[in-house]
Structures are given as structure tokens and as C-alpha cells.
One Martini backbone bead per residue (centre of mass of N, CA, C, O) as a GRO file, in nm:
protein
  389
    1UNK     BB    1 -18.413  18.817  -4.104
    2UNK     BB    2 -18.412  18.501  -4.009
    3UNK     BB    3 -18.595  18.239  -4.015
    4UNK     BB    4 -18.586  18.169  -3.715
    5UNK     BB    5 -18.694  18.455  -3.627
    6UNK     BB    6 -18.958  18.453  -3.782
    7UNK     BB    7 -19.066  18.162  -3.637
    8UNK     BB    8 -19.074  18.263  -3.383
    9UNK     BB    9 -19.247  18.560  -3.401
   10UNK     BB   10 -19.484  18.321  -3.502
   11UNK     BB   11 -19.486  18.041  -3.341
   12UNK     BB   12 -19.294  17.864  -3.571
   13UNK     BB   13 -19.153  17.543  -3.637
   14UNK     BB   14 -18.918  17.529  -3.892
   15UNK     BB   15 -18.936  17.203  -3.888
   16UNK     BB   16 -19.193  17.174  -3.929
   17UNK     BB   17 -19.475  17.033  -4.129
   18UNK     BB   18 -19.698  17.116  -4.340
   19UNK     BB   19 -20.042  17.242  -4.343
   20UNK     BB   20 -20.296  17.071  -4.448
   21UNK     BB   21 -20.606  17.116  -4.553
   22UNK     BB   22 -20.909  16.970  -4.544
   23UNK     BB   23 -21.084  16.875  -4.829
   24UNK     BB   24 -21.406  16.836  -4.873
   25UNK     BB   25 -21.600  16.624  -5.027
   26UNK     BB   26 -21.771  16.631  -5.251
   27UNK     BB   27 -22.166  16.660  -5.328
   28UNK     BB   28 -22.370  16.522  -5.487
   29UNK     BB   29 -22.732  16.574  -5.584
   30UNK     BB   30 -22.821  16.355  -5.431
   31UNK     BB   31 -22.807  16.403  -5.134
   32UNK     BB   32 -22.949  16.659  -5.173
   33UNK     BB   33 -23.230  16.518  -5.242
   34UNK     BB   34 -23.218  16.374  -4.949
   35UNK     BB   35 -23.247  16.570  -4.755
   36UNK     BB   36 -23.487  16.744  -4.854
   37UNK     BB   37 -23.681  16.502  -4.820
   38UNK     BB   38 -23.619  16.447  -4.542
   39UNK     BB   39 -23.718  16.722  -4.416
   40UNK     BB   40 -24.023  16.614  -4.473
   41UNK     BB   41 -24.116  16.344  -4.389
   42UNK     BB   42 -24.188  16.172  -4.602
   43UNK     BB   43 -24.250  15.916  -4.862
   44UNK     BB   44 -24.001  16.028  -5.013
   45UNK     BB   45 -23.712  15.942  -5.178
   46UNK     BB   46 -23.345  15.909  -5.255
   47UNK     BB   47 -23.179  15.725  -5.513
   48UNK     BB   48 -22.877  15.678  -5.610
   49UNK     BB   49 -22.783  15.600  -5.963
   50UNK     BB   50 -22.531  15.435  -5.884
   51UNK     BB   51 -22.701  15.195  -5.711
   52UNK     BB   52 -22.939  15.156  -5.957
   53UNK     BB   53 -22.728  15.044  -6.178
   54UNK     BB   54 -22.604  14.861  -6.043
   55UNK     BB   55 -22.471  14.502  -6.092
   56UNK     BB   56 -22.493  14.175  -6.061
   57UNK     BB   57 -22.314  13.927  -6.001
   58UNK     BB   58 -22.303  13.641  -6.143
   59UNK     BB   59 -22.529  13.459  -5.973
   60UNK     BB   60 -22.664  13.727  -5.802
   61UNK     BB   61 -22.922  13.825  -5.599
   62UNK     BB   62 -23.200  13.968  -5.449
   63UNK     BB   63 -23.431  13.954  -5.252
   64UNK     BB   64 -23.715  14.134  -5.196
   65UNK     BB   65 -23.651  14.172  -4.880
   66UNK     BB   66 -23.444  14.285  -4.905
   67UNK     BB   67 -23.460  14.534  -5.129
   68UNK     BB   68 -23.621  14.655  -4.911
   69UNK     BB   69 -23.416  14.730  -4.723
   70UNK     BB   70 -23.213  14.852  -4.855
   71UNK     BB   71 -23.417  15.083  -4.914
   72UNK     BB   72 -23.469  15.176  -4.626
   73UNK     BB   73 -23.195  15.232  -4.572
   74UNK     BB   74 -23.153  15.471  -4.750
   75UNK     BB   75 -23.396  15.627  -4.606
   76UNK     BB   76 -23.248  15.679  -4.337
   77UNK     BB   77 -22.999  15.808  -4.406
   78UNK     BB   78 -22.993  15.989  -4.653
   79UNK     BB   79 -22.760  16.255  -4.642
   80UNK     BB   80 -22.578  16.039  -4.462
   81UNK     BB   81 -22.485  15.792  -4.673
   82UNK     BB   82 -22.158  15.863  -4.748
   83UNK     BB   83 -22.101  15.861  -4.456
   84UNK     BB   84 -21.877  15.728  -4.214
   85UNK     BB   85 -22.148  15.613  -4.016
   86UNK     BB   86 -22.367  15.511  -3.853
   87UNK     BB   87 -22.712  15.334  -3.868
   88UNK     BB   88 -23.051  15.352  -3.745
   89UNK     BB   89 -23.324  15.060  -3.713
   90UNK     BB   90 -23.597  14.998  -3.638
   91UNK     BB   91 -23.741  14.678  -3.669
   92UNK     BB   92 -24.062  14.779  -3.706
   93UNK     BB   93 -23.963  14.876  -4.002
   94UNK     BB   94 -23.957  14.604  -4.124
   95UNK     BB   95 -24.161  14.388  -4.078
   96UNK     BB   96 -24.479  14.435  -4.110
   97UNK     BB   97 -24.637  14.282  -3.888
   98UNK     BB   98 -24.427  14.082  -3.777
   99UNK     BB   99 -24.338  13.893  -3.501
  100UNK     BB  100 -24.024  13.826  -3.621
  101UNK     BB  101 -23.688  13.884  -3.630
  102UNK     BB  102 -23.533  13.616  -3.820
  103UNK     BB  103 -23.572  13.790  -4.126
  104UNK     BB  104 -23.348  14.002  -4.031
  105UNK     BB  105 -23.094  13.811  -4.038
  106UNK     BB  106 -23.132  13.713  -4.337
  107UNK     BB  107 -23.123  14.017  -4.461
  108UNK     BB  108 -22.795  14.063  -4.370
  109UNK     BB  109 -22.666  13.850  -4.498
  110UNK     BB  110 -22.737  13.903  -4.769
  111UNK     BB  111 -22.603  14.191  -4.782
  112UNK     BB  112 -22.346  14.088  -4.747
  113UNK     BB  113 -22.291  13.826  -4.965
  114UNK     BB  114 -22.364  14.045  -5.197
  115UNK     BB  115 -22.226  14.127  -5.508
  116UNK     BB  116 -22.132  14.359  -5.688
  117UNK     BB  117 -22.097  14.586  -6.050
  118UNK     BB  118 -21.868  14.755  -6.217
  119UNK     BB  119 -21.709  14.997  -6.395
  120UNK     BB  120 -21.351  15.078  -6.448
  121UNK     BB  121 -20.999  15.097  -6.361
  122UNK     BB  122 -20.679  14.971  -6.385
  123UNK     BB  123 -20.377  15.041  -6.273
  124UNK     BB  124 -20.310  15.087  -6.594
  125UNK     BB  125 -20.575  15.207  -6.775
  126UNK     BB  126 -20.794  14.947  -6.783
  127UNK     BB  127 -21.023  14.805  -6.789
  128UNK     BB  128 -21.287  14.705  -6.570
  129UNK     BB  129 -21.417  14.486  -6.278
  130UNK     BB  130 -21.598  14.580  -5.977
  131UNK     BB  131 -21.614  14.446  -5.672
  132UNK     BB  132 -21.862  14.436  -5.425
  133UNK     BB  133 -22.001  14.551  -5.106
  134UNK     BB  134 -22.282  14.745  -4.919
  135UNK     BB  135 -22.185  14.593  -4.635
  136UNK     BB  136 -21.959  14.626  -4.390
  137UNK     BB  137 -22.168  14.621  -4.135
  138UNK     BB  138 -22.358  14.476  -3.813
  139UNK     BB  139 -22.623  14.530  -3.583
  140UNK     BB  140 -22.824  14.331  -3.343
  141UNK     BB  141 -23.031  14.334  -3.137
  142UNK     BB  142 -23.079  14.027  -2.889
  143UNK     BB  143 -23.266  14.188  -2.627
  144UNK     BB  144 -23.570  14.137  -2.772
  145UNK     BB  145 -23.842  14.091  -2.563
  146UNK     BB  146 -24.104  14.248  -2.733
  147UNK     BB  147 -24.054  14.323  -3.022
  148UNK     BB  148 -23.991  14.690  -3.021
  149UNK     BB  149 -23.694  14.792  -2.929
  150UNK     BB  150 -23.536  14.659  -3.191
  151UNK     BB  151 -23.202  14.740  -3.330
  152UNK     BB  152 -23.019  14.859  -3.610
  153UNK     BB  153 -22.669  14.868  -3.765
  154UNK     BB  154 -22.497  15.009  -4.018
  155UNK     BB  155 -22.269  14.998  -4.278
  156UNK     BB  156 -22.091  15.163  -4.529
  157UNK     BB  157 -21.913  15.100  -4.729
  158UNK     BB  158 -21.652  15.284  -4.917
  159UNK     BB  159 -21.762  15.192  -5.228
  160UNK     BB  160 -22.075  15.277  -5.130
  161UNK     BB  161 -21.987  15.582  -5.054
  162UNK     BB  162 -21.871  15.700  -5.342
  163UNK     BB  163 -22.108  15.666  -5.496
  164UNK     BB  164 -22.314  15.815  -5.341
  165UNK     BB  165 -22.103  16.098  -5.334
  166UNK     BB  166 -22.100  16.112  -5.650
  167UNK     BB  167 -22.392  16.121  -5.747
  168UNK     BB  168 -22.615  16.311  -5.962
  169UNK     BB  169 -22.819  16.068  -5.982
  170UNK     BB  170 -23.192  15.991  -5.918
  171UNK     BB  171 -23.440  15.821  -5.723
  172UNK     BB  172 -23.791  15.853  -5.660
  173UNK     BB  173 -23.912  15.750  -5.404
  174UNK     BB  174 -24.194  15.520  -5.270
  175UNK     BB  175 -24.251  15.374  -4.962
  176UNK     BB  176 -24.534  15.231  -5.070
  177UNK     BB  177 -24.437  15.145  -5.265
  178UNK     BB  178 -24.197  14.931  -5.236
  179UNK     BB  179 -24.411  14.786  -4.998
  180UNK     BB  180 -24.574  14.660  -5.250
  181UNK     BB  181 -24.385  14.490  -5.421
  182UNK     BB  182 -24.380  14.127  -5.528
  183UNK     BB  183 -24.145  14.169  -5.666
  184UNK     BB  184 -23.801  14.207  -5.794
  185UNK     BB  185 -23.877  14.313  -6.074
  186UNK     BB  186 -24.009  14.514  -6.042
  187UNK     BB  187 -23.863  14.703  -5.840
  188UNK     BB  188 -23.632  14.744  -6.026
  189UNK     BB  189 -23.748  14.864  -6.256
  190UNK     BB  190 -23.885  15.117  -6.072
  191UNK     BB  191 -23.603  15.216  -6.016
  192UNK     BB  192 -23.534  15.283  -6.324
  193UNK     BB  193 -23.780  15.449  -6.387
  194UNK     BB  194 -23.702  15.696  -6.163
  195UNK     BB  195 -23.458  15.794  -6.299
  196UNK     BB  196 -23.579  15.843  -6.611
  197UNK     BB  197 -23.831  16.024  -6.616
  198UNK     BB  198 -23.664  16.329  -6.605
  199UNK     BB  199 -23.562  16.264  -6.864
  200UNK     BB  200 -23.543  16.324  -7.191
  201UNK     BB  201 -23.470  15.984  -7.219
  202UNK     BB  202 -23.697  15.740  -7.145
  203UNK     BB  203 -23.430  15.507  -7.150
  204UNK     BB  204 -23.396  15.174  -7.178
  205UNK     BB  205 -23.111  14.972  -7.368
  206UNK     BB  206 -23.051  14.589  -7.387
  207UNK     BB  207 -22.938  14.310  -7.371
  208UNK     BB  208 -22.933  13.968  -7.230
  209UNK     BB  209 -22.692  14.060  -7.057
  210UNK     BB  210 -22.765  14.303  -6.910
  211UNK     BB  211 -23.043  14.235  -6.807
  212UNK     BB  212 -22.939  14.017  -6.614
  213UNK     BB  213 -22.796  14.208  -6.458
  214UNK     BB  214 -22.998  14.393  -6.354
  215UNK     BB  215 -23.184  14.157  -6.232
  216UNK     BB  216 -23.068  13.900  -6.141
  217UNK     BB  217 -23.033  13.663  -6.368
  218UNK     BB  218 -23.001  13.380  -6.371
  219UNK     BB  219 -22.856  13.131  -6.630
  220UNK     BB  220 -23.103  12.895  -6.575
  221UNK     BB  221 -23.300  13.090  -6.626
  222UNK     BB  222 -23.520  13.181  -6.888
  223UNK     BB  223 -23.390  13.079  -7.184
  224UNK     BB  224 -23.660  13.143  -7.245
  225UNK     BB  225 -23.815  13.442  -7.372
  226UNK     BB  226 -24.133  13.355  -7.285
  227UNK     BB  227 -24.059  13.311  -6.980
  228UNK     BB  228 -23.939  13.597  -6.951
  229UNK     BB  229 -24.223  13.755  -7.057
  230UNK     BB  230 -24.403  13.658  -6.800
  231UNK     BB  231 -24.201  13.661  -6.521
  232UNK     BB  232 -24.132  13.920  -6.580
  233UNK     BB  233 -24.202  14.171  -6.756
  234UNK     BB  234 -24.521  14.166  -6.693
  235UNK     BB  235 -24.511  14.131  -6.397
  236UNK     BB  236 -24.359  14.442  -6.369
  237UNK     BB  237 -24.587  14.607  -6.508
  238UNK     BB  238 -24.814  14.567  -6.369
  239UNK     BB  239 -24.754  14.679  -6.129
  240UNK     BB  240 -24.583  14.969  -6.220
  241UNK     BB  241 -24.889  15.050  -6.324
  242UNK     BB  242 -25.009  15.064  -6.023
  243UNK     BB  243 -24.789  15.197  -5.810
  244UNK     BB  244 -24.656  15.376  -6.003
  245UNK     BB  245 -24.613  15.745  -6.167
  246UNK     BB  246 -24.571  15.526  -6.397
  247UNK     BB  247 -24.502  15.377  -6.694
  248UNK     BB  248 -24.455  15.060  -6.897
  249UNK     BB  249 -24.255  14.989  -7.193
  250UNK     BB  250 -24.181  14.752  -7.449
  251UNK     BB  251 -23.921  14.648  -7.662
  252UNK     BB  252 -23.859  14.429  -7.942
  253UNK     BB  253 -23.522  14.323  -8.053
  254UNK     BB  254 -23.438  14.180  -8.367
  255UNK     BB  255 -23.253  13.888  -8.474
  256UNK     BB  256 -23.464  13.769  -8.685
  257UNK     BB  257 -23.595  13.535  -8.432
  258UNK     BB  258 -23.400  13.702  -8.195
  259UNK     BB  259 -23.410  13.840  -7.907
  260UNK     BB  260 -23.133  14.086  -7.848
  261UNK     BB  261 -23.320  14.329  -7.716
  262UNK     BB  262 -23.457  14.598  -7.479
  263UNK     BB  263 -23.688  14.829  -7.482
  264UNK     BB  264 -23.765  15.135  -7.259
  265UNK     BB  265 -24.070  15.330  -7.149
  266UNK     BB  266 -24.100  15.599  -6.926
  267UNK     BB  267 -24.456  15.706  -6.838
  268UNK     BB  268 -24.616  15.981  -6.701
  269UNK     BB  269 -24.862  16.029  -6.556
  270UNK     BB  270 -25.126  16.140  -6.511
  271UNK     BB  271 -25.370  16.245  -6.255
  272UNK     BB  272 -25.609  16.062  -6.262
  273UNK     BB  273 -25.379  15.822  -6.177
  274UNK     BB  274 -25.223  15.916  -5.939
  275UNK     BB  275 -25.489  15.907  -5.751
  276UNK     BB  276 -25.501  15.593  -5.773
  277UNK     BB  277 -25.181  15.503  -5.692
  278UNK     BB  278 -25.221  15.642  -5.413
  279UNK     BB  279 -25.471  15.473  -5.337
  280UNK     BB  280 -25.315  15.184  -5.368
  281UNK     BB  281 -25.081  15.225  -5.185
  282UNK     BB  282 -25.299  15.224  -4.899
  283UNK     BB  283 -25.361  15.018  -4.956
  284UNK     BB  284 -25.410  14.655  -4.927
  285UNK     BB  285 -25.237  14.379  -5.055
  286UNK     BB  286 -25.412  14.155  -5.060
  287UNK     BB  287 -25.578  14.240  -5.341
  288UNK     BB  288 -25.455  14.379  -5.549
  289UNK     BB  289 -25.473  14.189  -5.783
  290UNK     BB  290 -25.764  14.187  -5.837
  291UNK     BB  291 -25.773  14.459  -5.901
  292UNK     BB  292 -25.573  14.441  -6.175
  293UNK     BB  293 -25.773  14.225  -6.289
  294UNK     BB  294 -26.096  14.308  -6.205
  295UNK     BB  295 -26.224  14.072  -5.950
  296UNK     BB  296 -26.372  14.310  -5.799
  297UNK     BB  297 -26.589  14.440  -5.593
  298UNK     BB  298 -26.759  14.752  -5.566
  299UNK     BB  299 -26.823  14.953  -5.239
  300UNK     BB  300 -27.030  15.207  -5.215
  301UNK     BB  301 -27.030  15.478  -4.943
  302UNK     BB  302 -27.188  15.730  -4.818
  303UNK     BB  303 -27.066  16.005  -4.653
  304UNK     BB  304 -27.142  16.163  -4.334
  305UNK     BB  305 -27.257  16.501  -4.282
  306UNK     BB  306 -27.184  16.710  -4.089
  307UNK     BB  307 -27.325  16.982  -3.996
  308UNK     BB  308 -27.240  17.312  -3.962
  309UNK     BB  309 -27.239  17.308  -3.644
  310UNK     BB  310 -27.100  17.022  -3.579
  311UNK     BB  311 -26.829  17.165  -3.608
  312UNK     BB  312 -26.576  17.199  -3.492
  313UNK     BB  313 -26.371  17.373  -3.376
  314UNK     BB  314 -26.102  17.471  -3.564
  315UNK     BB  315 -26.209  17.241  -3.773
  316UNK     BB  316 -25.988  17.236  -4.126
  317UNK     BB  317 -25.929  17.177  -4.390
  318UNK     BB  318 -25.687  17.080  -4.586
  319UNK     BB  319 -25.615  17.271  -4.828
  320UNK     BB  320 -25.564  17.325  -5.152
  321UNK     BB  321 -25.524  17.435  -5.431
  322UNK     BB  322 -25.440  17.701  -5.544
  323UNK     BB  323 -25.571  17.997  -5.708
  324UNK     BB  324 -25.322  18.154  -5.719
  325UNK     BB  325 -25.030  18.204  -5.720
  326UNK     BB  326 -24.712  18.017  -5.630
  327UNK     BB  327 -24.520  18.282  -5.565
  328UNK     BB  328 -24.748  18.321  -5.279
  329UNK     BB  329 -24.703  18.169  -5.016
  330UNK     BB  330 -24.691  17.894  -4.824
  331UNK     BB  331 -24.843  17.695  -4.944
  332UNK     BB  332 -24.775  17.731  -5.249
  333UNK     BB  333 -24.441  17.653  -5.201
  334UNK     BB  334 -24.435  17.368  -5.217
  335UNK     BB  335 -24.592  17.345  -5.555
  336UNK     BB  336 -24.311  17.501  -5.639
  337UNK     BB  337 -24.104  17.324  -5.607
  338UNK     BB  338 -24.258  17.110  -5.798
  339UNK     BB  339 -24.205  17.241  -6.050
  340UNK     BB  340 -23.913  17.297  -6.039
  341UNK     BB  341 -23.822  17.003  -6.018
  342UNK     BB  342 -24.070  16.888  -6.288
  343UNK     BB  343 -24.093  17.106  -6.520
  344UNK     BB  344 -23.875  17.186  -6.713
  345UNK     BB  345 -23.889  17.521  -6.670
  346UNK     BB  346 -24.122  17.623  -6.701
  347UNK     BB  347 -24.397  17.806  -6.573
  348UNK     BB  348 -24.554  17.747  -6.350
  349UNK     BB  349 -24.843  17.899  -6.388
  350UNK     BB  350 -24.898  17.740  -6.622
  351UNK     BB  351 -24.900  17.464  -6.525
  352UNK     BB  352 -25.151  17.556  -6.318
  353UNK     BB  353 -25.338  17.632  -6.518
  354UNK     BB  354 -25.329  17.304  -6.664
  355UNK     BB  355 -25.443  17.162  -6.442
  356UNK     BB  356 -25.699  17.302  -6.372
  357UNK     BB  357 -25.813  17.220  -6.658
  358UNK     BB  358 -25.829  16.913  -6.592
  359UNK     BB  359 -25.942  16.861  -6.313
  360UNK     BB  360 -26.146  17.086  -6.236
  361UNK     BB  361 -26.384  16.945  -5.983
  362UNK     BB  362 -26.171  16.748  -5.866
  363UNK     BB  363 -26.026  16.911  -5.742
  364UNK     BB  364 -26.153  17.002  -5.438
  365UNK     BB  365 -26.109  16.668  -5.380
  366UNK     BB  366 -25.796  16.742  -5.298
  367UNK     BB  367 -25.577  16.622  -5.013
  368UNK     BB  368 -25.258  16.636  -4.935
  369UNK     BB  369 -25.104  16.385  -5.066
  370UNK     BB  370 -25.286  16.337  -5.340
  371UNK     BB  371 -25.237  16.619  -5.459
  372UNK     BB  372 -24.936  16.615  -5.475
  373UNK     BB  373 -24.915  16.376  -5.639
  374UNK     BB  374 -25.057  16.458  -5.877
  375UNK     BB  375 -24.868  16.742  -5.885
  376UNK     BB  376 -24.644  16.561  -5.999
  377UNK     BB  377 -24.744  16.396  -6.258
  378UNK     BB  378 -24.823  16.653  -6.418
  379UNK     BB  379 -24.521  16.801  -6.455
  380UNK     BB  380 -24.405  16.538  -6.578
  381UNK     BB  381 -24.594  16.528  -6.821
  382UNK     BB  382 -24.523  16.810  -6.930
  383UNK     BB  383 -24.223  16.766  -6.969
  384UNK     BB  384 -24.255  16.529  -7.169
  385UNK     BB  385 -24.432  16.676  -7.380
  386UNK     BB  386 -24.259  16.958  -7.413
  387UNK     BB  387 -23.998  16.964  -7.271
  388UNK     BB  388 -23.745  17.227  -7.211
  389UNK     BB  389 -23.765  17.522  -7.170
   0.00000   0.00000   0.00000
């Protein structure tokens, strides 16, 4: 039987092109923990690795007010932030409180016109620096006359698809500490820190032209290393310690008289920080500083205890830590799911045994967000303290 013959009775046209089958890309693991955060509909979200670590083209970064857009676009996205489809999210959830809709024409202007850069490869397969913008289109509703109905919508670029869509490494942030933070260094830094905490190696380390590309340092800014560790580093740190679920140190190393070089190192809090932590998180900004500062006075007022016979029926508080294995039960298994993914592979109930005799009496009044964030910094720190099972 002939070609012909053979394709007639299989009713494919033989001069026709062969038809090959598009195989979707790979998506790395940033993707996979922001879809899975996603669907928790909690505070935390994944920003993929490739993103923080990007550098900003010299004399140009964000202001504190864009990269925190920036960062709410990340988390509206979340596990399709790499697919080519338009994203939106209501104006109420940028303004925070503001009354007009202004500052949010000008914050997507300049993340129009704001460029990266990464290390590449040119058409050669020689070293090369590649410059992009990380937003590609946007649109803003324009006859938003209530001030509450108003959305946006924007695409990122093919660019900034593909380093996302590509990451393996990411950073778990929190959106109540991004949108706490009044520095963009010092956002930028807990950035850099949320990425490197589950590193066995929790350290970055670059000379004073990486860190200026880091944080986006204009080179006529803080020409002398005095003025950039007050205006810079200090400020930054102070933030990261009181909002952040990490803390941060940092070494100056010289040669001779000048500092050459400058090493991070981001260490998790243990339980009793976290809980401060997540405590500053939801309070307001306005006192902040002076709180960090210890400037403000503290009125405890005891909480009135309604009889047991006066609770509504039905109205049980919820849940507290597990008291027996984490691998049974619907409610253990969120905190099951934290050790494993924070946990360095240690054996989970090791982890729960190790906290609850940390925690005492304390663990009975804790419930919620600030418990989850509590045994999420204590499995960090353990993983930090013992390294990796």
C-alpha cells in the first residue's frame, strides 16, 4: 500500500506539516508555594527569588509607595503571575485609607519607567547586562466617581514572565509588614532576608557597588559609609527587627581605613519575638517609632470575662495548638504542613514537642494568626539552631 493509500485511509493529508504538540514550560517551585498560599487566602504571600534579587539599572529605584504596589501586584497575581493574562485588583486595596485615587497614576508611572537588570548572556555567549521593565501595560479606571468601585489592571512584561515563571527560590512575605514599613530600604532588605532565611546559609555579601545596586542608592547619596549606616543600614534594621519574623546583623569588612564589603545575616526570631511581632503588625503606624523606640507609656486594662453560663451557645474560641501527634486531625494539619516546610526535615513532632516546652503556659493563650506566626518562627529557628535533618 502506498504512501497515499495509507494516508487517505487514515483521512491525514499527506503533503500536509506535521503537527507537533506545544509543550507547556516548566514552572518553577516560586509559582507552586504562591498558588498554595494563595488558596490559604491568609497574609503571606511568595515573591519568586528571581524578582528579589533583581538589581535596579543605575541611578533609578522605587519609591517606598511603588514597591509596595509592586508587592500587592505580586500578591493579586500570586500562582499566575507568569502566565501572559491581564491581573486586577480594586484601588481600596492600595489607597489604605487615602481619599483620592492620585498617587496611584503616579505609582504605576513609575513602575512604567523604572528598569532592572540582571546578568545574561549576548547573542555571542558572552557575559552581558540585560535592562527591562517589569510592567508591560496598565489601565485604571477613570470614572471612578465613589472613590470605592475603582480598579486596575496591568500585565508584566515577557521578561519579568519569565524570570518568574522560572524561579526556584522565593520569599515568603508578610502583607501587614510590607505595608508597614516606612524605609524602602529597608522593604528592600526584608526582601532580601525572607529570601535567605531558609538558606542553610543565611548570609548575603557584596562590595559598596552591589549593595548600591541592591537597594537602588543613587551615586550621589551618601558618598561617605557614615551617612549610609545611619540613613541606610541602621534605619533598616531597626524596621526588620520590630516588623519582620527574622532579625538582621551585619559585619563591615575593611581594607586598611575603608569599608569594602558588607555581610548580612538574617536570624529567626524565636516564639516569644514572634508574637511581638505579629502584635506590631496589626497595630497602627502612627505610634510605631516611639514604640521602638520604648518612648510611649503602656496601659494594660483587664479584659472583662463574661460567666460561663453568659456564652452565646455555640460560641467556642478556636482551636489552639495540637496537644497530641501532628499527623492526625484536620486542625493539626496546617501546623503539620508548617513544620514541613520550615522545618529543615526534622521529624515534625521532635519540632512540636521542642516548642510546647518552650512556650509553657503561654501556648493556652495563643490563637489564630499570632499562633500560626509564633510555630512558624519557632520551626525556622530550629531549623536555623540544628540545620538541616
Amino acid at each position: 500500500m502506498g504512501r497515499a493509500a495509507v494516508a487517505q485511509d487514515l483521512s491525514i493529508d499527506p503533503d500536509a506539516e506535521p503537527v507537533v504538540a506545544d509543550t507547556p514550560p516548566a514552572v518553577g517551585r516560586a509559582m507552586k508555594v504562591a498558588r498554595a498560599l494563595q488558596a490559604r487566602a491568609g497574609d503571606e504571600f511568595a515573591k519568586p527569588g528571581n524578582l528579589v534579587e533583581v538589581k535596579f539599572v543605575k541611578g533609578q529605584s522605587l519609591s517606598l509607595t511603588s514597591s509596595r504596589l509592586l508587592a500587592l501586584m505580586i500578591l493579586t497575581a500570586g500562582g499566575d503571575a507568569w502566565e501572559a493574562v491581564p491581573h486586577k485588583m480594586r484601588k481600596a486595596d492600595i489607597r489604605r485609607g487615602h481619599k483620592g485615587n492620585e498617587r496611584i497614576s503616579e505609582m504605576l508611572e513609575e513602575l512604567h519607567r523604572t528598569l532592572f537588570a540582571v546578568d545574561d548572556l549576548s547573542w555571542r555567549g558572552r557575559k552581558a547586562t540585560k535592562r527591562f521593565s517589569l510592567i508591560q501595560s496598565s489601565r485604571e479606571e477613570a470614572d471612578d466617581e465613589d472613590g470605592e468601585s475603582g480598579w486596575i489592571e496591568w500585565e508584566f512584561t515577557p521578561d519579568a514572565r519569565r524570570l518568574i515563571r522560572e524561579s526556584e527560590t522565593y520569599a515568603v512575605l508578610n502583607r501587614q509588614a510590607v505595608l508597614g514599613f516606612r524605609s524602602t530600604y529597608g522593604l528592600r532588605l526584608y526582601e532580601l532576608g525572607a529570601l535567605r532565611i531558609h538558606r542553610r546559609h543565611t548570609t548575603w555579601r557584596g562590595d559598596m557597588v552591589a549593595l548600591r545596586a541592591v537597594f537602588g542608592i543613587a551615586p550621589e547619596l551618601y558618598k561617605d559609609f557614615a551617612q549610609l549606616r545611619r540613613k541606610v543600614l541602621e534605619r533598616a534594621k531597626a524596621e526588620i527587627d520590630q516588623l519582620a519574623h527574622f532579625t538582621v546583623e551585619w559585619r563591615e569588612i575593611r581594607r586598611g581605613r575603608t569599608v569594602a564589603e558588607i555581610e548580612f545575616t538574617f536570624l529567626p526570631k524565636d516564639a516569644p519575638e514572634q508574637i511581638v511581632t505579629v502584635d506590631e503588625n496589626l497595630r497602627h503606624s502612627a505610634g510605631r517609632t516611639p514604640r521602638r523606640d520604648g518612648n510611649v507609656e503602656t496601659i494594660t486594662i483587664a479584659p472583662k470575662r463574661l460567666p460561663q453560663a453568659a456564652q452565646p451557645i455555640g460560641a467556642s474560641p478556636e482551636e489552639g495548638f495540637p496537644t497530641g501527634s501532628l499527623r492526625y486531625g484536620d486542625h493539626a494539619a496546617q501546623f503539620a504542613d508548617i513544620a514541613r516546610s520550615h522545618g529543615g526535615g526534622w521529624d515534625i513532632d521532635l519540632i512540636a514537642a521542642a516548642y510546647r516546652e518552650q512556650m509553657g503556659a503561654r501556648l493556652d493563650l495563643l490563637r489564630g494568626a499570632k499562633l500560626r506566626q509564633s510555630w512558624l518562627g519557632f520551626c525556622e529557628a530550629f531549623y536555623a539552631r540544628r540545620g538541616r535533618a
